[in-house]
N, C-alpha and C positions, 0 to 999 in steps of 0.2 A: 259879874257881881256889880251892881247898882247900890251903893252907897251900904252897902251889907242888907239890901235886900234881895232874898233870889230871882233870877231872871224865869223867864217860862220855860227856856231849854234847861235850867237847875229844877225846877219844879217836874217837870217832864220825865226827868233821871229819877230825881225821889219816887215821884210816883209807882215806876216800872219797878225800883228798889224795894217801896212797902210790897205791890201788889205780887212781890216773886218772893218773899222773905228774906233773900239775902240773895246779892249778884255779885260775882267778880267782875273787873275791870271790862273783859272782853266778852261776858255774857251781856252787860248793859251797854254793849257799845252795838252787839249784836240787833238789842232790842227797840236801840234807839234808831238803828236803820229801819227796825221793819214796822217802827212805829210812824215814820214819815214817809209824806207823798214820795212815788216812784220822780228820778228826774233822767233826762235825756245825758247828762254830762258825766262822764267816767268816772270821775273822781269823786264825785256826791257821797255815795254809798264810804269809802275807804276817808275821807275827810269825817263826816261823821261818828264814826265808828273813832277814830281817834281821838274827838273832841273828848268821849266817855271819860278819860283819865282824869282830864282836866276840871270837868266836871263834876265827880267824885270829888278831884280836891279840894275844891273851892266849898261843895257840902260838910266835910268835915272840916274843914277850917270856921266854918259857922257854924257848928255842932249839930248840923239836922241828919248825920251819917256819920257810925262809927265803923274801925275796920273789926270784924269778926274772923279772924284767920287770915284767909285768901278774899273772903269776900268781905262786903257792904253792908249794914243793916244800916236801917233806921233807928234813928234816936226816937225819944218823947217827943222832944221839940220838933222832929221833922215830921214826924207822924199828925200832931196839932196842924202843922204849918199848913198841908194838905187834907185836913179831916182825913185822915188812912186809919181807919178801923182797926185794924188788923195789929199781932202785937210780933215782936222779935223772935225766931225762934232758937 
């Protein structure tokens, strides 16, 4: 987080979060693996993937992600933040 503005890895998360409707922790962490470049170093894949928590938290501590059960949606505001069409379900 950047002075409470989202970073491109927070924006990257919301997005995969609008464009799926709602993700739990370990589907967007999933998603956020296979959304970036492959790399040669083992731990790439498994660091990423657990950043996802973090991520999430930091979204709904700035209101652009609430939790819906188990999973994630997108707020109004986070939907705005990203133009994401698409609405909550």
């Amino acid at each position: 987080m950047s002075d409470g503005y989202p970073t491109s890895a927070q924006k990257a998360a919301l997005r995969l979060i609008c464009d799926h409707g709602r993700l739990d922790t370990k589907d967007l962490g999933r998603h956020l693996v296979n959304a970036r470049a492959s790399s040669t170093n083992p731990g790439f894949g498994p660091a990423i993937a657990r950043m996802a928590g973090t991520l999430a938290w930091r979204l709904e501590s700035q209101g652009f992600i609430a939790e819906a059960g188990a999973e994630w949606r997108t707020t109004a505001d986070g939907r705005r933040l990203i133009s994401c069409s698409s609405e909550p379900e």
